[in-house]
C-alpha atoms as one frame of an Amber mdcrd trajectory, in Angstrom:
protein
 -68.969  50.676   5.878 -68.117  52.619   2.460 -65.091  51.399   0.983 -64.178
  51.936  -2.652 -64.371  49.084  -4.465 -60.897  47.050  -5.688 -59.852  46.413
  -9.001 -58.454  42.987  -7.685 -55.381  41.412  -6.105 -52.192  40.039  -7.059
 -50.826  36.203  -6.781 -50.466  34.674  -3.253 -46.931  33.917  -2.853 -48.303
  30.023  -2.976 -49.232  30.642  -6.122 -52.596  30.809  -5.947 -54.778  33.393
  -6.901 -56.401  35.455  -4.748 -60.310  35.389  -4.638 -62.110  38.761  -3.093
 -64.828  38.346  -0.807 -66.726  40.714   2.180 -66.545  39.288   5.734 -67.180
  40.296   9.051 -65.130  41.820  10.864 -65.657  41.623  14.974 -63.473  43.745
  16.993 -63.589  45.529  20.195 -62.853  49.350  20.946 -63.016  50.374  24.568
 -64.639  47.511  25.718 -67.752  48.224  23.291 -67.838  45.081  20.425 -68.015
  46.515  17.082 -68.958  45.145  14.333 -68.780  45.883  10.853 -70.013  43.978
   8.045 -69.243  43.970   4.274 -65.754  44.418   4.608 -63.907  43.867   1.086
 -61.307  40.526   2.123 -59.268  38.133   0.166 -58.251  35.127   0.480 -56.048
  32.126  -1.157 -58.200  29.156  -1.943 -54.565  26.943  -2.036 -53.294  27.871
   1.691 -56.267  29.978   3.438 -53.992  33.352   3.301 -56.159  36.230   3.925
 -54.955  39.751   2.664 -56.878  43.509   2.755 -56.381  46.156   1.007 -54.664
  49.342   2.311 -57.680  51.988   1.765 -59.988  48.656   3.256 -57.433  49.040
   6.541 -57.311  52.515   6.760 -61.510  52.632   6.937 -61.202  50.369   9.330
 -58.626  52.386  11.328 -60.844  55.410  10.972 -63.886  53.178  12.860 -61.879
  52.585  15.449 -61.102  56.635  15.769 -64.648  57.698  15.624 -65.646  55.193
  18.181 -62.634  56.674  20.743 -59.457  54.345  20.427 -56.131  56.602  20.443
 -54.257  56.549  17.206 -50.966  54.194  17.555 -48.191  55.516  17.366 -44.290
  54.434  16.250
C-alpha cells in the first residue's frame, strides 16, 4: 500500500510524544479478510493512544472501494 510518507505528528494530549510506526492492518470487506501491511501508525508510548493520518485513512478507504464495499454515507 503506497502512502506518502509523514513529516511527523503532534503531542498526544497526555503529553507524550507521538512515535510513527507501520502495522498491520486486518480488516474484512464483504466477507473476504484483507490485509494490508506497512501501514504508516502512531502511537503514544505514555498511554498506548494510536492515531493515523488523514491521507493514511483515506488509502485505506480507497482499499476498501476497489475491493467492493459501498462508500458511507452521512
Amino acid at each position: 500500500m503506497a502512502i506518502p510518507p509523514a513529516s511527523r505528528y503532534d503531542r498526544c494530549p497526555c503529553t507524550g510524544h507521538y512515535e510513527r510506526r507501520a502495522v498491520e492492518v486486518r480488516m474484512t470487506v464483504e466477507g473476504t479478510p484483507v490485509l494490508l501491511e506497512g501501514v504508516e501508525q502512531s502511537r503514544c508510548p505514555l498511554c498506548g493512544s494510536r492515531v493515523y493520518r488523514a491521507v493514511v485513512l483515506e488509502a485505506i478507504e480507497d482499499v476498501m472501494r476497489a475491493r467492493g464495499l459501498p462508500e458511507a454515507h452521512a
